[in-house]
N, CA, C and O atoms as a CHARMM CRD file, in Angstrom:
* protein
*
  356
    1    1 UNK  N    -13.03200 -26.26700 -18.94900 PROA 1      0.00000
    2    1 UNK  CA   -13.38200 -25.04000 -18.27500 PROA 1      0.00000
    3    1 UNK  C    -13.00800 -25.18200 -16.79900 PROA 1      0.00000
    4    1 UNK  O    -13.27600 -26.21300 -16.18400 PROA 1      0.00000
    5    2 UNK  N    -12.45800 -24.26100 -16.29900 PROA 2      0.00000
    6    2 UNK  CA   -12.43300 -24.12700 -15.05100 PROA 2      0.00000
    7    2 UNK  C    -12.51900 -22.88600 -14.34200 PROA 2      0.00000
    8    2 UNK  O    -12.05500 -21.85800 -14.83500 PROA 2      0.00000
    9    3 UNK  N    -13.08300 -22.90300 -13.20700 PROA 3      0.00000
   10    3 UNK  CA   -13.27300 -21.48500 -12.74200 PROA 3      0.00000
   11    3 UNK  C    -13.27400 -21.80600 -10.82700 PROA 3      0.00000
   12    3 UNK  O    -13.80600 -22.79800 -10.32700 PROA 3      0.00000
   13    4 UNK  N    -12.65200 -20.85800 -10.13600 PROA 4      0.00000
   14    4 UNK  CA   -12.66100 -20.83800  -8.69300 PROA 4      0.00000
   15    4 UNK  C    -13.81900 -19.53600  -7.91900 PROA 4      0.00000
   16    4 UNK  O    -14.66700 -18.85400  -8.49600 PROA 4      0.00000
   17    5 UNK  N    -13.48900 -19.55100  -6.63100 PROA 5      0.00000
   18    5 UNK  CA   -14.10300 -18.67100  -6.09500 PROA 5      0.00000
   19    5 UNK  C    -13.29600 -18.72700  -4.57500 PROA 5      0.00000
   20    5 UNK  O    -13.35800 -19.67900  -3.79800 PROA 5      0.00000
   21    6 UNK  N    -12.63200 -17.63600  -4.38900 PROA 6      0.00000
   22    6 UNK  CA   -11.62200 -17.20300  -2.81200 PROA 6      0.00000
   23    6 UNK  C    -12.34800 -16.41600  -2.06600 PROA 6      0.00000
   24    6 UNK  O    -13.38100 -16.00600  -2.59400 PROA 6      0.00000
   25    7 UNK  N    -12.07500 -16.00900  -0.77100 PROA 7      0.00000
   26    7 UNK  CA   -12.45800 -15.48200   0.19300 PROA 7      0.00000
   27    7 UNK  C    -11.75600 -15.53100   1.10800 PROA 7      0.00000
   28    7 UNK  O    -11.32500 -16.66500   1.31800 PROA 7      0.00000
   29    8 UNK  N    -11.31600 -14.51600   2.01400 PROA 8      0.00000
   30    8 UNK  CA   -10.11300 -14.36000   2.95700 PROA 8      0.00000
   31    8 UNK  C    -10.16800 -13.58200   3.74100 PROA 8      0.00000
   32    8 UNK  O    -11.31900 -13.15700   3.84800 PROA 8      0.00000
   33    9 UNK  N     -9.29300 -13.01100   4.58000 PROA 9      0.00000
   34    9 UNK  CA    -9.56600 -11.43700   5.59400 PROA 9      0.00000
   35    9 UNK  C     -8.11500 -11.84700   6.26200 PROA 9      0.00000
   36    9 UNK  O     -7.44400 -12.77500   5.81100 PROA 9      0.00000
   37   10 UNK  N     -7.77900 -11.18100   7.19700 PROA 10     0.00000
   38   10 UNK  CA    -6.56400 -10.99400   7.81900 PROA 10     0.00000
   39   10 UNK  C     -6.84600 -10.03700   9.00800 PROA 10     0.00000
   40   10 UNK  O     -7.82200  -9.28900   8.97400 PROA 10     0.00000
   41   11 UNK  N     -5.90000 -10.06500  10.17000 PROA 11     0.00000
   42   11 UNK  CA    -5.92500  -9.37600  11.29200 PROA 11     0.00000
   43   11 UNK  C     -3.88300  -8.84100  11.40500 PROA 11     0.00000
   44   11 UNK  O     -2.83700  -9.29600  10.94300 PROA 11     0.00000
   45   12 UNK  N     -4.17800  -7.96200  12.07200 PROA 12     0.00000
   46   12 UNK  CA    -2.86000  -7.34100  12.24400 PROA 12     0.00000
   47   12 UNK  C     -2.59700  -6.72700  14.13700 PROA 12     0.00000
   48   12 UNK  O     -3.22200  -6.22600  15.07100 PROA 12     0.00000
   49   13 UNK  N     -1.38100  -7.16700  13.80300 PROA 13     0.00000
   50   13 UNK  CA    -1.54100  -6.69100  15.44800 PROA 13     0.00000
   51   13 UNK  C     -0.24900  -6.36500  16.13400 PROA 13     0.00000
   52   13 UNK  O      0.67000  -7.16400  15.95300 PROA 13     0.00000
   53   14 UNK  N     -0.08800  -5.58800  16.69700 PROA 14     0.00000
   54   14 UNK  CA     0.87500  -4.77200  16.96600 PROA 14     0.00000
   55   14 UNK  C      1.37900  -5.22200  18.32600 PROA 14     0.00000
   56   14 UNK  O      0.53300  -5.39600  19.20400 PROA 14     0.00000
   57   15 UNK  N      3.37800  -5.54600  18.75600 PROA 15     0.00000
   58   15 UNK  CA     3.96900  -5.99700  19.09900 PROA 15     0.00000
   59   15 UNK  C      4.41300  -4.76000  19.64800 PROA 15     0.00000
   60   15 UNK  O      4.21000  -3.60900  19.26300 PROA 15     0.00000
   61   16 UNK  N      5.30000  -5.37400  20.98500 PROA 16     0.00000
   62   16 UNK  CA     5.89000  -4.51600  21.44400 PROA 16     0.00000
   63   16 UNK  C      7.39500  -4.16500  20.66300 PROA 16     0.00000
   64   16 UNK  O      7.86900  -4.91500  19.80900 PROA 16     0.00000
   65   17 UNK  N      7.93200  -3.11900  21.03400 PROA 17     0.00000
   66   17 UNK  CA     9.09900  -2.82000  19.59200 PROA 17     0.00000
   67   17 UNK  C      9.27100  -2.64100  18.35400 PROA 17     0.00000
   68   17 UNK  O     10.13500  -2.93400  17.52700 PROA 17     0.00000
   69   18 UNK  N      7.81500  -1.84300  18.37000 PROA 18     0.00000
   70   18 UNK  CA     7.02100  -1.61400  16.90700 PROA 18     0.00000
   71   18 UNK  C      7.19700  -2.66100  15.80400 PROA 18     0.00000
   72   18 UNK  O      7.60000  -2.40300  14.67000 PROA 18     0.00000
   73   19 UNK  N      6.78600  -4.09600  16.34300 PROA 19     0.00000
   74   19 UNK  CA     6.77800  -4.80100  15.12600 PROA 19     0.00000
   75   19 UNK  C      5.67000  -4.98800  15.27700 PROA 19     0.00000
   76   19 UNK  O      5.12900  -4.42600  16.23000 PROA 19     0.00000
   77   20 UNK  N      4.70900  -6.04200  14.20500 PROA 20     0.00000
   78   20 UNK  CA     3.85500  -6.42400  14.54700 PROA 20     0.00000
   79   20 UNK  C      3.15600  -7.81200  13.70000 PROA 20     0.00000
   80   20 UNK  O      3.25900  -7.88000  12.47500 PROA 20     0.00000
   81   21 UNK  N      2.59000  -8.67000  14.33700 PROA 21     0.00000
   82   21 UNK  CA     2.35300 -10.00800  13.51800 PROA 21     0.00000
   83   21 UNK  C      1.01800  -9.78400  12.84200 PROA 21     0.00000
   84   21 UNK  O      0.06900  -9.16400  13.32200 PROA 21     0.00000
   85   22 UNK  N      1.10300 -10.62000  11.17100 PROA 22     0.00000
   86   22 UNK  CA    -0.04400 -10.25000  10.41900 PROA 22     0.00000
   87   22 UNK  C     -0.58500 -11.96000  10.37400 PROA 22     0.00000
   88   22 UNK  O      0.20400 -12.84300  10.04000 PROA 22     0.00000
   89   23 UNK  N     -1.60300 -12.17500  10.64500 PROA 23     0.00000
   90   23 UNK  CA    -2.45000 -13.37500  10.43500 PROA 23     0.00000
   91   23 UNK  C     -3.10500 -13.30600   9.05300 PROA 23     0.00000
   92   23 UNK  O     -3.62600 -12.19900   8.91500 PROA 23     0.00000
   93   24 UNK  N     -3.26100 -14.05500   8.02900 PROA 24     0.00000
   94   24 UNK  CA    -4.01400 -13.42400   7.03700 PROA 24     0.00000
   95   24 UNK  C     -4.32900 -15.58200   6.78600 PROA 24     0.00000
   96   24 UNK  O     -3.64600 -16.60500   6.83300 PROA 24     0.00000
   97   25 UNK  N     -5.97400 -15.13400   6.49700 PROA 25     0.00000
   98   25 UNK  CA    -6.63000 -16.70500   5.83100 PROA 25     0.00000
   99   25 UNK  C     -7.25600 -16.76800   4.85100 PROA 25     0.00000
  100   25 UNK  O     -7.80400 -15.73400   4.46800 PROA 25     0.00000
  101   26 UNK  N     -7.37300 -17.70400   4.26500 PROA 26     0.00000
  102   26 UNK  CA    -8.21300 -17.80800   2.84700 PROA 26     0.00000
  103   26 UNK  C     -8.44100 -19.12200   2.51900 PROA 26     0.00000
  104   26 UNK  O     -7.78600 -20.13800   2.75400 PROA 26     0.00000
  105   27 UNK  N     -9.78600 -18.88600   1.76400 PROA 27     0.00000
  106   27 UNK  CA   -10.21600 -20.08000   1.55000 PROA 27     0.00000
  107   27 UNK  C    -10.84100 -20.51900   0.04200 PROA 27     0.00000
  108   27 UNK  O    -11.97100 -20.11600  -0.23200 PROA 27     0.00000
  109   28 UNK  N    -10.14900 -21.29600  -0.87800 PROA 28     0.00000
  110   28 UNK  CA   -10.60100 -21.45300  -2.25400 PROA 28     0.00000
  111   28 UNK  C    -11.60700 -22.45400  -2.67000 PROA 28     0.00000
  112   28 UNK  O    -11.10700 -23.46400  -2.17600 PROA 28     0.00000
  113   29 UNK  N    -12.64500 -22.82600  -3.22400 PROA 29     0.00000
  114   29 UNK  CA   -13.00800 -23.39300  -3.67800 PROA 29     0.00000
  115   29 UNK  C    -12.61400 -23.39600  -5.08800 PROA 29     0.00000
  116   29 UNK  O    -12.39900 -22.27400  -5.54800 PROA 29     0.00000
  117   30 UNK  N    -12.44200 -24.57600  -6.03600 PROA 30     0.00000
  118   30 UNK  CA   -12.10000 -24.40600  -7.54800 PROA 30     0.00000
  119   30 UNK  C    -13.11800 -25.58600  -8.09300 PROA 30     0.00000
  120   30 UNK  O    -13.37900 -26.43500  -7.24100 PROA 30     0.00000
  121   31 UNK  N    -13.66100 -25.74400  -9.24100 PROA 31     0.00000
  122   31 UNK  CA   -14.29400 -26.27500 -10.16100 PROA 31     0.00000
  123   31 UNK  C    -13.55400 -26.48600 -11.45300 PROA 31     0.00000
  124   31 UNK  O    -13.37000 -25.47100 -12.12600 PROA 31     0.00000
  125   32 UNK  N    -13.14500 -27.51400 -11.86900 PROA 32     0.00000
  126   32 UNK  CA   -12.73000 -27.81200 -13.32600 PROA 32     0.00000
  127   32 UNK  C    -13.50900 -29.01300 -14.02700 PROA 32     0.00000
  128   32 UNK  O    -13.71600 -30.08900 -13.46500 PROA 32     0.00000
  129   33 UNK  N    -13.85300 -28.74800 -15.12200 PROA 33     0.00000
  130   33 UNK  CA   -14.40400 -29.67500 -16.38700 PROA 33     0.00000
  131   33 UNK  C    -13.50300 -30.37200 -17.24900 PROA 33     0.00000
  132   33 UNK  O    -13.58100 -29.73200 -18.29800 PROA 33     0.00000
  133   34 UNK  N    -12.73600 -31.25700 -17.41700 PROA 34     0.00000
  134   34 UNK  CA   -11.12600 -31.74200 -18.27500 PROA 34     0.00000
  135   34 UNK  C    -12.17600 -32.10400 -19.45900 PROA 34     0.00000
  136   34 UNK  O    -11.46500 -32.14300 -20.46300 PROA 34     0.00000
  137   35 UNK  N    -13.01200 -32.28100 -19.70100 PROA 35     0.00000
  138   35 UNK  CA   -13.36700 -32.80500 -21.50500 PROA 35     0.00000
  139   35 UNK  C    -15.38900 -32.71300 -20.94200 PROA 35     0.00000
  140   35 UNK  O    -16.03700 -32.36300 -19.95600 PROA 35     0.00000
  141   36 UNK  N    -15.60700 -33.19900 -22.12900 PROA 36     0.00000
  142   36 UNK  CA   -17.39000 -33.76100 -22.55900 PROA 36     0.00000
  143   36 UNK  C    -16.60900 -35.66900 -22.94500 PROA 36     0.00000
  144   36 UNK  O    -15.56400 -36.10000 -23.43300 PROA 36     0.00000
  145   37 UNK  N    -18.28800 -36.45100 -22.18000 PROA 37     0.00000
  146   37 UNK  CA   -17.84300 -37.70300 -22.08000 PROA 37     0.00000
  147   37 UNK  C    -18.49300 -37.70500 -23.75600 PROA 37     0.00000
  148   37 UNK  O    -19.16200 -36.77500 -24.20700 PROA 37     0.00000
  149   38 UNK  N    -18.20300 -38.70200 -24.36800 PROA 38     0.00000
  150   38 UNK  CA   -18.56100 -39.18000 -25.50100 PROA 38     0.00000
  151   38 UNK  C    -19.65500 -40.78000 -25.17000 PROA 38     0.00000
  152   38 UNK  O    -19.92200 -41.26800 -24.07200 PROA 38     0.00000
  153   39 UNK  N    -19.98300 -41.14600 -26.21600 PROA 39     0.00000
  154   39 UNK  CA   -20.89200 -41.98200 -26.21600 PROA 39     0.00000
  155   39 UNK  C    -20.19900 -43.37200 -26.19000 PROA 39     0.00000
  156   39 UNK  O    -20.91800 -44.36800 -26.11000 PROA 39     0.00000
  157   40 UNK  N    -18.80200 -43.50900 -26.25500 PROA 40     0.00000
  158   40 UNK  CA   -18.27200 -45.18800 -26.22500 PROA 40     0.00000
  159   40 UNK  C    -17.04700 -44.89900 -27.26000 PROA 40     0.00000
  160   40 UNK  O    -16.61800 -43.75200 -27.38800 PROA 40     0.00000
  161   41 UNK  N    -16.66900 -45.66000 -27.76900 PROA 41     0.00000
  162   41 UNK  CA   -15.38300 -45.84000 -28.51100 PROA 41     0.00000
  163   41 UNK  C    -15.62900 -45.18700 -30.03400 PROA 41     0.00000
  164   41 UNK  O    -16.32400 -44.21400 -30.32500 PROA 41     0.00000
  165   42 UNK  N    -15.04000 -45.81700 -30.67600 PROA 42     0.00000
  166   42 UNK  CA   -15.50700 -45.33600 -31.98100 PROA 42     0.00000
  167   42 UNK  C    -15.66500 -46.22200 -33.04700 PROA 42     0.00000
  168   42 UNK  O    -15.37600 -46.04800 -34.23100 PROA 42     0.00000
  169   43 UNK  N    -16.39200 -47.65600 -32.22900 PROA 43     0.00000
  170   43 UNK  CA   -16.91500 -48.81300 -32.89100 PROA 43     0.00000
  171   43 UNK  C    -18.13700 -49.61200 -31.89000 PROA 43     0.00000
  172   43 UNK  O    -18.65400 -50.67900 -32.22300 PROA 43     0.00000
  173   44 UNK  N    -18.42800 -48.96900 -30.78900 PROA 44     0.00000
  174   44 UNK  CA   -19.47900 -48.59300 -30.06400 PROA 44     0.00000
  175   44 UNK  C    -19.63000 -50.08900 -29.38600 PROA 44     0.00000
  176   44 UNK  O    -20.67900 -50.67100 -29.11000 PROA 44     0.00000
  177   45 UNK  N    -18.75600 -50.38100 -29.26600 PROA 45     0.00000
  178   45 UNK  CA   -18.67700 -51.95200 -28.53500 PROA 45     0.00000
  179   45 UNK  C    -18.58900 -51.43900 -27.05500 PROA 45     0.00000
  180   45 UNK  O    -19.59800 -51.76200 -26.42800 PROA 45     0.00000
  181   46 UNK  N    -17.73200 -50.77700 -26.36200 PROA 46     0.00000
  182   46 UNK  CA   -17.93800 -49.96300 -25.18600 PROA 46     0.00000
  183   46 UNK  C    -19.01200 -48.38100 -24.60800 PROA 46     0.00000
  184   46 UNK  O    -19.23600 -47.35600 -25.25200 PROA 46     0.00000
  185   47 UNK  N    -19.36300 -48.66500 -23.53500 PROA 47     0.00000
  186   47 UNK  CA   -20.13900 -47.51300 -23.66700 PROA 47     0.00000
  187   47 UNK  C    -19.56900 -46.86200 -21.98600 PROA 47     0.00000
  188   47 UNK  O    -20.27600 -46.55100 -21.02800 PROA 47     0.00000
  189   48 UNK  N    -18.33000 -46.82800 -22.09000 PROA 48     0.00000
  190   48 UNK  CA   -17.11600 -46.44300 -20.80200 PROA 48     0.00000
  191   48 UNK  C    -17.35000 -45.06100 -20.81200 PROA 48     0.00000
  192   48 UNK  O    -17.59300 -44.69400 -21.96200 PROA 48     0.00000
  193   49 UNK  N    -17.38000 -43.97100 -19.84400 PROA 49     0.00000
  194   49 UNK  CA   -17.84100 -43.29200 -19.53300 PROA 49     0.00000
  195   49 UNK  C    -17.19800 -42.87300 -18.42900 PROA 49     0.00000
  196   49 UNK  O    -17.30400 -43.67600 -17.50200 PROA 49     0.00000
  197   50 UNK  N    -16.43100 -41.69400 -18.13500 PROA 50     0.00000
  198   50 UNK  CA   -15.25600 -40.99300 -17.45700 PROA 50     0.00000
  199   50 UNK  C    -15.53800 -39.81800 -16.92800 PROA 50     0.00000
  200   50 UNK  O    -15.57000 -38.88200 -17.72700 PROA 50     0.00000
  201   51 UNK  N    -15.75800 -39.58000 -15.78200 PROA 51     0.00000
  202   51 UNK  CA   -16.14000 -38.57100 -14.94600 PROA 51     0.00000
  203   51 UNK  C    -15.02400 -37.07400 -15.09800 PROA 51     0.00000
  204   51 UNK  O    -14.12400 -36.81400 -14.30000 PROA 51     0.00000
  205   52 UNK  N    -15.16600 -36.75400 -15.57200 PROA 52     0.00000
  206   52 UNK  CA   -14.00400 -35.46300 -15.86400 PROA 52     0.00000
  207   52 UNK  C    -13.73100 -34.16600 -14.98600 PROA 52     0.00000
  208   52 UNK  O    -12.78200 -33.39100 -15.11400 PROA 52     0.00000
  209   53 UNK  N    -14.69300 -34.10400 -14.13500 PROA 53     0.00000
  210   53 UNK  CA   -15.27400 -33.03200 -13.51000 PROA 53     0.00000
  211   53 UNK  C    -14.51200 -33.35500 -12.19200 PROA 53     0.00000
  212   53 UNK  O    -14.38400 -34.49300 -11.74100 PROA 53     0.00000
  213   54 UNK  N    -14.00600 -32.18200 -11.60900 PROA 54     0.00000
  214   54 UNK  CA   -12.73000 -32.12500 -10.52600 PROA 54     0.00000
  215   54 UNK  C    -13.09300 -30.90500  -9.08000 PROA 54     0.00000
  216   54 UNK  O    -12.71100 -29.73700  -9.15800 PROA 54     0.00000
  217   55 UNK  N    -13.55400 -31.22400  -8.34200 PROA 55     0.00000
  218   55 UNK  CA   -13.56300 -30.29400  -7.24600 PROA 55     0.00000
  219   55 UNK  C    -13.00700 -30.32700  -6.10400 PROA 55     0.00000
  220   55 UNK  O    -13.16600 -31.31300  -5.38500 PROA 55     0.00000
  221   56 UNK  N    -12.09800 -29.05700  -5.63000 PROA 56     0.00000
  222   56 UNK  CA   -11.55000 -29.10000  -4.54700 PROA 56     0.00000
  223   56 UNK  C    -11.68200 -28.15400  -3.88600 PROA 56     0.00000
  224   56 UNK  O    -12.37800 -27.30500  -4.44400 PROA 56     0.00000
  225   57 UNK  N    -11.19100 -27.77300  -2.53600 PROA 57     0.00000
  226   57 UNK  CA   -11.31500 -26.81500  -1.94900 PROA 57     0.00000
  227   57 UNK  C    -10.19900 -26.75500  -0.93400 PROA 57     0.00000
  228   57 UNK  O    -10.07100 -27.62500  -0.07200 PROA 57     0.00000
  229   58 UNK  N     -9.37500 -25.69200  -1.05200 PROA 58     0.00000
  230   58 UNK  CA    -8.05300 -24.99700  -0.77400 PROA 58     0.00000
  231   58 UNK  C     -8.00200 -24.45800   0.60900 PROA 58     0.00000
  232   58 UNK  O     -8.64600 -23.42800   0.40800 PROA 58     0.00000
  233   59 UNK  N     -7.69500 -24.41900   1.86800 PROA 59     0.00000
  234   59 UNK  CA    -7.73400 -23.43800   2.90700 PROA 59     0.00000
  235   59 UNK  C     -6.51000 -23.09900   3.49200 PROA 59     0.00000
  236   59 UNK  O     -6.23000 -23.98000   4.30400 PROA 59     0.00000
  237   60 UNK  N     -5.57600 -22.15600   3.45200 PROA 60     0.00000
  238   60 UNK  CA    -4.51400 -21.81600   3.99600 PROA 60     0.00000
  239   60 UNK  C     -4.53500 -20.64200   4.85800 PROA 60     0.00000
  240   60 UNK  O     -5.43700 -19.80500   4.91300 PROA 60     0.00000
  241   61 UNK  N     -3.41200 -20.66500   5.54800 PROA 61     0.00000
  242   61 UNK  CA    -2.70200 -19.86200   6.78000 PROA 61     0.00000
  243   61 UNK  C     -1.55700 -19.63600   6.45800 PROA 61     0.00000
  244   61 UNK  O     -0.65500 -20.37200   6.05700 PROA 61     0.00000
  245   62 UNK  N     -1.65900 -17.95300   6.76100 PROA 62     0.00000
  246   62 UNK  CA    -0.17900 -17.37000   6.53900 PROA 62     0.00000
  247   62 UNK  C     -0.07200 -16.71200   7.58500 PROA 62     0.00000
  248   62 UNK  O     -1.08200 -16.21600   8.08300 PROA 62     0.00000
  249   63 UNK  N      0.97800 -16.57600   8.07500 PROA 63     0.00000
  250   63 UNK  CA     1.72900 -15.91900   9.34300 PROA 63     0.00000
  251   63 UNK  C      2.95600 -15.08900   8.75400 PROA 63     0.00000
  252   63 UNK  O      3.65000 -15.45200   7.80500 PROA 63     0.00000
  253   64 UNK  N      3.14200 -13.56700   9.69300 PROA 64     0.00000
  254   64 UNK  CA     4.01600 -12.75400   9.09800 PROA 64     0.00000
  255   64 UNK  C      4.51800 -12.47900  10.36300 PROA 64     0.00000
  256   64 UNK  O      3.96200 -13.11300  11.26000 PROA 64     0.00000
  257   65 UNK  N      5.49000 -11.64900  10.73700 PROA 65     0.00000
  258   65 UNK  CA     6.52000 -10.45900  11.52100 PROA 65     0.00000
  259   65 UNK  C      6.62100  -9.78100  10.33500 PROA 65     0.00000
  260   65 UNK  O      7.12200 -10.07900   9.25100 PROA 65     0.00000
  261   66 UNK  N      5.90600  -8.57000  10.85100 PROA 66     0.00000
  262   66 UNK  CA     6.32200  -7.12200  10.07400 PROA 66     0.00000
  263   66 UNK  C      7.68600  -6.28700  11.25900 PROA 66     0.00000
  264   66 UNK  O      7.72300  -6.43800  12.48000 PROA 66     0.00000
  265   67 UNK  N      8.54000  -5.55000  10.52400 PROA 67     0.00000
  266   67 UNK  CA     9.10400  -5.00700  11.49000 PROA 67     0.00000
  267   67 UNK  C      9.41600  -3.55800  10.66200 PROA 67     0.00000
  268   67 UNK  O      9.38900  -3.40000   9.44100 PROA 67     0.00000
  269   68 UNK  N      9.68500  -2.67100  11.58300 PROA 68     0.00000
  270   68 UNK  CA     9.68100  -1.26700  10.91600 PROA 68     0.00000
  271   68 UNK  C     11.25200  -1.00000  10.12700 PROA 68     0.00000
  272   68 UNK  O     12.25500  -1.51600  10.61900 PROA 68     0.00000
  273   69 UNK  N     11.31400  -0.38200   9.21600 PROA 69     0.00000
  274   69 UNK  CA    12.58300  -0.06100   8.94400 PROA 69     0.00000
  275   69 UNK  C     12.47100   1.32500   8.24900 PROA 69     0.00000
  276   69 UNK  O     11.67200   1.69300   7.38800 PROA 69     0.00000
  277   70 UNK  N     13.64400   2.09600   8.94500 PROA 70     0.00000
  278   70 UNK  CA    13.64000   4.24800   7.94500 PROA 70     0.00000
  279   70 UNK  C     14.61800   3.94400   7.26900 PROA 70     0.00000
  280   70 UNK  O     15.69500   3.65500   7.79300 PROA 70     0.00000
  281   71 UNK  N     14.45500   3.95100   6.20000 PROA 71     0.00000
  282   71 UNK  CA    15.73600   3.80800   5.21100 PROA 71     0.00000
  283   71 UNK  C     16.39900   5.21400   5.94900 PROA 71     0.00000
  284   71 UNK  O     17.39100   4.97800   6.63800 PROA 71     0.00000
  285   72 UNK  N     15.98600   6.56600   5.88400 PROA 72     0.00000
  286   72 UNK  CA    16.26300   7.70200   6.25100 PROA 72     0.00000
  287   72 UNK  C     17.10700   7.76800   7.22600 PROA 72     0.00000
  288   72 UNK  O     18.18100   8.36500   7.15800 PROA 72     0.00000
  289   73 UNK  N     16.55100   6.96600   8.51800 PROA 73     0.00000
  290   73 UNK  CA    17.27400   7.40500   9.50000 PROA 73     0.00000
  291   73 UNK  C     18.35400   6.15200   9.87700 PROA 73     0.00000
  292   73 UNK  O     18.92500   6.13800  10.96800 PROA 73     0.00000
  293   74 UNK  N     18.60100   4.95300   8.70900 PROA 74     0.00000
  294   74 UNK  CA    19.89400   4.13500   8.62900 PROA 74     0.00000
  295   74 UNK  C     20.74500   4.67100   7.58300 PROA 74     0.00000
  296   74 UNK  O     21.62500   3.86300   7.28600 PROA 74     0.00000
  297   75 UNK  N     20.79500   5.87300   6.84600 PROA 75     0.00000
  298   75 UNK  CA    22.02700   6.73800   6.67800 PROA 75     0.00000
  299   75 UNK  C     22.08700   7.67800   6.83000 PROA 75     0.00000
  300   75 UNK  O     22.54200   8.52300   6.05900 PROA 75     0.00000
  301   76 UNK  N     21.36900   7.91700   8.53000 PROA 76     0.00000
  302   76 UNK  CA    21.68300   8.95300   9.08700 PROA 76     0.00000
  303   76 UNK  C     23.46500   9.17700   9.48800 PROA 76     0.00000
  304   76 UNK  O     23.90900   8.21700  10.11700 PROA 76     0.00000
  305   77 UNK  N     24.29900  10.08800   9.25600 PROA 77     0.00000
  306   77 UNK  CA    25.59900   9.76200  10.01100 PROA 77     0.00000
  307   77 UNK  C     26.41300   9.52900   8.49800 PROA 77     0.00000
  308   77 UNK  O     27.32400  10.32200   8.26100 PROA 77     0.00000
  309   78 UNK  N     26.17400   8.69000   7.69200 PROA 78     0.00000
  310   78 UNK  CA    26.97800   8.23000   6.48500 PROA 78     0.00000
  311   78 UNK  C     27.17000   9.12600   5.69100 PROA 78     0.00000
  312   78 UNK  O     26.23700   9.92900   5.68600 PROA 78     0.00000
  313   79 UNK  N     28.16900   9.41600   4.83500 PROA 79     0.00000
  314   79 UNK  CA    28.27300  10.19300   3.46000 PROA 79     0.00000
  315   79 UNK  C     27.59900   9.74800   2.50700 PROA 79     0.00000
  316   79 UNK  O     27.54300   8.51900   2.46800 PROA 79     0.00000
  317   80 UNK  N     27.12000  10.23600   1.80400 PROA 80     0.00000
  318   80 UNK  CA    26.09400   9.74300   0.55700 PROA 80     0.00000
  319   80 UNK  C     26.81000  10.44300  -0.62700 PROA 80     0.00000
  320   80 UNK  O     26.05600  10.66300  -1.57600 PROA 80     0.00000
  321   81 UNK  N     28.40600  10.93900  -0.82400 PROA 81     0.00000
  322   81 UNK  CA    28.92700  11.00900  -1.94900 PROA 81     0.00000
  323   81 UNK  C     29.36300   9.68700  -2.40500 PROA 81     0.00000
  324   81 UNK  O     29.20700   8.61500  -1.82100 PROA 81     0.00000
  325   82 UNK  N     29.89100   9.89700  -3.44800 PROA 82     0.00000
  326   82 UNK  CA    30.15600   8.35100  -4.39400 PROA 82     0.00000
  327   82 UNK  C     32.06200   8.42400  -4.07000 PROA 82     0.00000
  328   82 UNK  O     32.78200   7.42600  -4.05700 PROA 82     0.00000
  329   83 UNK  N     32.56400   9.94600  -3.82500 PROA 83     0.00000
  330   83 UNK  CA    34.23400   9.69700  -3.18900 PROA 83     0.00000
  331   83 UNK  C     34.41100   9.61600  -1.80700 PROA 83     0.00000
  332   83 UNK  O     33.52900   9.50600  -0.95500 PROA 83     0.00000
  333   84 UNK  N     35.78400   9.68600  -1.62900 PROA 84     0.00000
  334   84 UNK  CA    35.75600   9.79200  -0.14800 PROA 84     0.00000
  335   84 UNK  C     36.17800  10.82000   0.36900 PROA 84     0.00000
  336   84 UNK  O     37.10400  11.25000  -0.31800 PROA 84     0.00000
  337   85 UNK  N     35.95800  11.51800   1.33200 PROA 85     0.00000
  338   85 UNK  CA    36.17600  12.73500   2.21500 PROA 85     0.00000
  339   85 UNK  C     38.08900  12.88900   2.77900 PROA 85     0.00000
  340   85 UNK  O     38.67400  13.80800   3.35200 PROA 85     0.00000
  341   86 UNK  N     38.49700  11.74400   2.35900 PROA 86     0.00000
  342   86 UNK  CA    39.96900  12.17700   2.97400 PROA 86     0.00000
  343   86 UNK  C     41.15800  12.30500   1.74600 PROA 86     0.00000
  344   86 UNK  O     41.04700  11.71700   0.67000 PROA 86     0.00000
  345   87 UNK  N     42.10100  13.02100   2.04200 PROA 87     0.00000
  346   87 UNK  CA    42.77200  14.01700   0.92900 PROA 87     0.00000
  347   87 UNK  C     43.75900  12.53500   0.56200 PROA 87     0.00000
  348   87 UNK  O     44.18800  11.48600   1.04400 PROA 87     0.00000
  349   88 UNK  N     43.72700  13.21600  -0.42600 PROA 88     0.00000
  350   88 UNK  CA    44.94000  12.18000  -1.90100 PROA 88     0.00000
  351   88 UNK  C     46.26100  12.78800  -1.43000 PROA 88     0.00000
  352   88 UNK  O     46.26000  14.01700  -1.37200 PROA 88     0.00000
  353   89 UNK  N     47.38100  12.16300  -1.08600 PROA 89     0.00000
  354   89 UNK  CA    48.37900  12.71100  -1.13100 PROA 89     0.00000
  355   89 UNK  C     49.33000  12.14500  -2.62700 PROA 89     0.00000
  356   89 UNK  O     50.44200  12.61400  -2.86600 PROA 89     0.00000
């Protein structure tokens, strides 16, 4: 069995030249179980016993540049037919 639990938030913030940098953090805790210990071997001469149980905890940082882009107004000016505008001789 295993199961986690995250938590995070982020800030955004606006640059001059309408871009702007995104900070975003988070933080995981996870829990895993790999088996049930048993009682020893299976002639009971050992009674060895293996901790299976796994916990960690995750914390990362991400950093962005957002920057603006108009699809619209980068084919402003262009032809948007599929031929071309100048005559076949």
């Amino acid at each position: 069995m295993q199961f986690g639990l995250t938590a995070g938030g982020g800030l955004l913030f606006d640059i001059q030249g309408k871009g702007q940098l995104q900070l975003d953090f988070r933080y995981t805790w996870v829990h895993s179980n790999m088996g049930i210990n048993g009682k020893g071997d299976f002639l009971a001469f050992t009674s060895y016993r293996e901790n299976y149980e796994y916990y960690h905890g995750i914390a990362t940082l991400g950093v962005a540049y957002l920057f603006g882009y108009d699809s619209q107004l980068a084919r402003k000016g262009k032809s948007t037919s599929g031929g071309s505008n100048k005559k076949k001789r």
